[in-house]
C-alpha positions as CSV (number, residue, x, y, z in Angstrom):
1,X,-24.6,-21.6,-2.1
2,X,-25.5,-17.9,-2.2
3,X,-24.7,-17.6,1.2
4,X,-20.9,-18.7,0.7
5,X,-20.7,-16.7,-1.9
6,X,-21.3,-13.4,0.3
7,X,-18.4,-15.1,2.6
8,X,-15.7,-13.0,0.8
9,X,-17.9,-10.0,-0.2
10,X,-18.1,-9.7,3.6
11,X,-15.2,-9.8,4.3
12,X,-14.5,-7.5,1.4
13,X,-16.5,-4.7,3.3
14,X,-14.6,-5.3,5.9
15,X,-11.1,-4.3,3.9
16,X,-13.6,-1.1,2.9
17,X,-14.8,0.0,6.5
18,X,-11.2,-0.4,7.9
19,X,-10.1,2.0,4.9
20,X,-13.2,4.5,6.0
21,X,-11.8,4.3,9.4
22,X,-8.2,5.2,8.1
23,X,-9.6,8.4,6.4
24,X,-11.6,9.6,9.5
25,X,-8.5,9.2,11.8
26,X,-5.8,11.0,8.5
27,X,-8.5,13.9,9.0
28,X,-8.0,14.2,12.5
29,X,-4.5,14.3,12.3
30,X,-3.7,11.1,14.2
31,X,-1.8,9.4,11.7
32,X,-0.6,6.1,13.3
33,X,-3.9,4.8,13.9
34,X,-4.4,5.8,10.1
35,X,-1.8,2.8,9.6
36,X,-2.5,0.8,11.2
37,X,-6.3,1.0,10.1
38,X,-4.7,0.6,6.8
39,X,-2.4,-2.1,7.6
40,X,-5.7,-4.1,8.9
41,X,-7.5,-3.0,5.3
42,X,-4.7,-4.9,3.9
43,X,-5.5,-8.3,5.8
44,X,-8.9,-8.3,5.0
45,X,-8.3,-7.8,1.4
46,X,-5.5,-10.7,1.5
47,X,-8.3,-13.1,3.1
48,X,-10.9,-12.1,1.4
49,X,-9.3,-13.5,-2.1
50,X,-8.1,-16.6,0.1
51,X,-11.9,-17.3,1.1
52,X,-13.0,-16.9,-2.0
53,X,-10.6,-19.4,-3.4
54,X,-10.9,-21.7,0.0
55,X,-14.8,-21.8,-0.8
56,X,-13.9,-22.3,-5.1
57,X,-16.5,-19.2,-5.5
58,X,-16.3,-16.7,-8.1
59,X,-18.7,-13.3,-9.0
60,X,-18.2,-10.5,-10.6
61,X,-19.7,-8.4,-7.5
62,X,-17.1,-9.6,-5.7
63,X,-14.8,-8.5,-8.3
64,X,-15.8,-4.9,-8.7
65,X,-16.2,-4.8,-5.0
66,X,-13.1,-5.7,-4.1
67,X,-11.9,-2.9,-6.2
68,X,-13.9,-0.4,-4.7
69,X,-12.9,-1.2,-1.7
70,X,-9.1,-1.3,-2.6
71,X,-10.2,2.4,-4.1
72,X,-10.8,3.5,-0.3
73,X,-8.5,1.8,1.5
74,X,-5.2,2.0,-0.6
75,X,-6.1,4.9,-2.6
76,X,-7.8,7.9,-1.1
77,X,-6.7,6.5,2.7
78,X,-2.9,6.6,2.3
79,X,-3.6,9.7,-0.2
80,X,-5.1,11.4,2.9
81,X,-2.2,10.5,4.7
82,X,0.7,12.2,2.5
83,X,-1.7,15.5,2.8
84,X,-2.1,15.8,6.4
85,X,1.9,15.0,6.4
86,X,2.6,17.9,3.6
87,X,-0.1,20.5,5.4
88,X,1.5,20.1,8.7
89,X,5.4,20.4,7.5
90,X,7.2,23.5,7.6
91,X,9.6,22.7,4.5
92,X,6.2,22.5,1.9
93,X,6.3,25.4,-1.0
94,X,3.5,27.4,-1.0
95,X,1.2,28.1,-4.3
96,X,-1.6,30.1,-2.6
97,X,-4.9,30.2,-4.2
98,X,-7.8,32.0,-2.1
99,X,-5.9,31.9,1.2
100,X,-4.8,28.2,0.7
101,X,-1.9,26.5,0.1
102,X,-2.9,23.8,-2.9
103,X,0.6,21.9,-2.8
104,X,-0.6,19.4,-0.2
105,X,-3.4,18.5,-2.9
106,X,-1.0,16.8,-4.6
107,X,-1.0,14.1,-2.7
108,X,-4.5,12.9,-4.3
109,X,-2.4,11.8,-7.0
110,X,-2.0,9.0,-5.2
111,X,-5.9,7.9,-5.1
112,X,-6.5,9.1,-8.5
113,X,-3.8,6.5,-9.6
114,X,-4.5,4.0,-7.9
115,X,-8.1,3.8,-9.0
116,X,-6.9,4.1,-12.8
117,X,-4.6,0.6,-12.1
118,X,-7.2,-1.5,-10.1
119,X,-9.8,-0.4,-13.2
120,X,-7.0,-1.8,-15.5
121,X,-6.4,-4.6,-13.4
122,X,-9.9,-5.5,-14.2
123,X,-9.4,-5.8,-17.5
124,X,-5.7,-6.7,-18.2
125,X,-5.2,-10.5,-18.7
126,X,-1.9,-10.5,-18.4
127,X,-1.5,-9.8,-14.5
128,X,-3.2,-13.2,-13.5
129,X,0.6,-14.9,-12.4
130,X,2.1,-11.5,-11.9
131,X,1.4,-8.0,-11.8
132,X,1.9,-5.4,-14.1
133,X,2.7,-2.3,-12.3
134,X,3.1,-2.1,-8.6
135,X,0.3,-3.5,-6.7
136,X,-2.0,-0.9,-4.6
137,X,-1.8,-2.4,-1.2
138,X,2.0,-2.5,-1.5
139,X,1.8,1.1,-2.2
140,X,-0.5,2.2,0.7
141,X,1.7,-0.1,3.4
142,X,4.8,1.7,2.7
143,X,2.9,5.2,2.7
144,X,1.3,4.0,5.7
145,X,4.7,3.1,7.3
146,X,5.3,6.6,7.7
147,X,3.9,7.8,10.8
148,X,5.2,5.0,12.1
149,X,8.6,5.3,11.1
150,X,8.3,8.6,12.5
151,X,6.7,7.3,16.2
152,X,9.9,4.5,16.4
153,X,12.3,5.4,18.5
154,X,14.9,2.5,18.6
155,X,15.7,-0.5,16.1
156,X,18.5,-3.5,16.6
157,X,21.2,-1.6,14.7
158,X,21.0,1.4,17.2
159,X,20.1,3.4,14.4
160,X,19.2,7.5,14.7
161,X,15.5,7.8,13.8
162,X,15.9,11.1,13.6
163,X,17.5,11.3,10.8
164,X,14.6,9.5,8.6
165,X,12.3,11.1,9.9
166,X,13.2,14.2,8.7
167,X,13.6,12.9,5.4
168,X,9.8,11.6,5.3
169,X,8.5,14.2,7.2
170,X,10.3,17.1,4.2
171,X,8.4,18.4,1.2
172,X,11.6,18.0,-0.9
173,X,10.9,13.9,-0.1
174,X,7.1,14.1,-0.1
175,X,6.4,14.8,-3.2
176,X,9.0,14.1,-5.7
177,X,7.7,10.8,-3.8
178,X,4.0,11.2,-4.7
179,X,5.0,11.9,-8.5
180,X,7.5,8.6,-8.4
181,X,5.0,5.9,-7.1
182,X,1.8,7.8,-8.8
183,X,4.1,6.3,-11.7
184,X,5.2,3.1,-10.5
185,X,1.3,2.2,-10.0
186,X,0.9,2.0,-13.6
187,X,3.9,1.7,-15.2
188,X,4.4,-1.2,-18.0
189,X,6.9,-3.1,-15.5
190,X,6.1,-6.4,-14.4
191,X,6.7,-7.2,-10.6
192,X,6.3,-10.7,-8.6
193,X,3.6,-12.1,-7.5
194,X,3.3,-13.7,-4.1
195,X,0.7,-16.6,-5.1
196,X,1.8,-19.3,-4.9
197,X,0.7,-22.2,-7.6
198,X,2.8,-25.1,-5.4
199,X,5.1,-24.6,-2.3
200,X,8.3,-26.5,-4.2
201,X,11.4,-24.6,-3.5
202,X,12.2,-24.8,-7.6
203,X,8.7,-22.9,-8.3
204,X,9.0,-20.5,-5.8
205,X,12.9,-19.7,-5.0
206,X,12.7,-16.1,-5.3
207,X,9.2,-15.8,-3.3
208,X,10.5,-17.5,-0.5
209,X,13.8,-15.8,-0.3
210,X,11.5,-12.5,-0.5
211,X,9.7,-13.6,2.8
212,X,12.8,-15.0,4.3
213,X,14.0,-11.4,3.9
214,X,11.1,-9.5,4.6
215,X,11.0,-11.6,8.0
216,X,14.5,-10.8,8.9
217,X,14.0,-7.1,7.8
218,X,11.2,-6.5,9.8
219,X,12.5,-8.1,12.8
220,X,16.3,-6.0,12.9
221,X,14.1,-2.6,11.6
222,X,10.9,-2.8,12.5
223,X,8.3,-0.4,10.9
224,X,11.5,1.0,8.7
225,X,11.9,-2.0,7.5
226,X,9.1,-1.7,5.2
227,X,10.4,0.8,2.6
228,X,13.6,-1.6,2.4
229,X,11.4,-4.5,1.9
230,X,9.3,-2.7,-1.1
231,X,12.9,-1.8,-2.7
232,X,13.6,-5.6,-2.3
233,X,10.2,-6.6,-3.9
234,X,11.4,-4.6,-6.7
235,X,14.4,-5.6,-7.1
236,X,13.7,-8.9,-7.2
237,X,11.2,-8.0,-9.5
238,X,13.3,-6.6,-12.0
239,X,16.5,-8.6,-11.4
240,X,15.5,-12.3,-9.8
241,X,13.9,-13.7,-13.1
């Protein structure tokens, strides 16, 4: 029995090495393998809740783990991100102190609220159906989509890259951005959850046309499809009750 309990703990330290990894590579400046090492943070942490409810076992290490992890791998990882993107663009304002610019700092914002929601998460009874706020991996895959929004070069649609990236990749984006979903992480607005209690249609309409959507998105738009699908999940959020 102990040993099926460490089954999603494992798992869990998985989601929290992949996030390590993310932060080495943001450091070095080569940002799409930060995604994607985020993006692979993000399917641990899905499976290691699934294990854990496949097995039927529960611990409160697991818990706080699980949070730590998401602390790492959501939080400072993506936060990293956003500051090796604001240090390396031309159109950033500078604020020097001591020979440094301390704008790009801003971007640990992102960390710092993240790890205030997943400590209320802990403790808020209300987000077991539905969250409260939006969730901290669905934060860190649309900062992560970045750098890959700005390696695509083609979508369906024909549709100039250029042009976004050079809205994600400006200072006047960045960090009116930072502020906006430092916000949305803890926020009093309740969003959609994507457990699913049974797979009727009735229970479930507005999760399954999210996927349907998010399917479809993906497949015409590819990594920018991913900010599109976020404003979806909020819409849907706000408006599909």
């Amino acid at each position: 029995m102990q040993i099926k309990k460490q089954i999603p703990n494992t798992i869990t330290l998985f989601n929290l090495i992949s996030g390590s990894i993310a932060i080495v590579f943001a450091v070095e400046g080569q940002l799409e393998l930060s995604a994607w090492m985020i993006g692979i943070a993000a399917i641990f942490d899905f499976f290691d809740g699934f294990a854990a409810r496949l097995l039927k076992v529960t611990s409160e290490v697991g818990k706080e783990l699980d949070s730590l992890a998401d602390v790492i791998s959501f939080g400072l990882a993506p936060g990293m991100i956003l500051f090796s993107m604001l240090s390396n663009t031309g159109s950033c304002p500078e604020i020097i102190i001591t020979e440094r610019n301390i704008i790009p700092f801003i971007a640990f914002l992102i960390p710092a609220f993240s790890a205030y929601r997943l400590a209320k998460f802990n403790l808020d009874t209300r987000q077991t159906d539905s969250f409260i706020g939006l969730p901290t991996p669905a934060n860190a895959l649309l900062i992560a989509s970045f750098p890959l929004i700005i390696s695509q070069e083609n979508n369906l649609f024909g549709i100039d890259m250029v042009f976004f990236t050079n809205i994600i990749t400006h200072a006047g984006f960045l960090i009116p951005f930072i502020f906006l979903f430092s916000w949305l992480l803890i926020a009093e607005i309740p969003l959609m959850s994507l457990k699913f209690k049974t797979f009727k249609w009735g229970d479930n309409n507005i999760r399954y046309v999210f996927l349907i959507a998010s399917l479809l998105l993906f497949i015409f738009f590819l990594y920018l499809s991913v900010p599109l699908i976020i404003l979806l999940y909020l819409l849907l959020s706000f408006f599909g009750k």
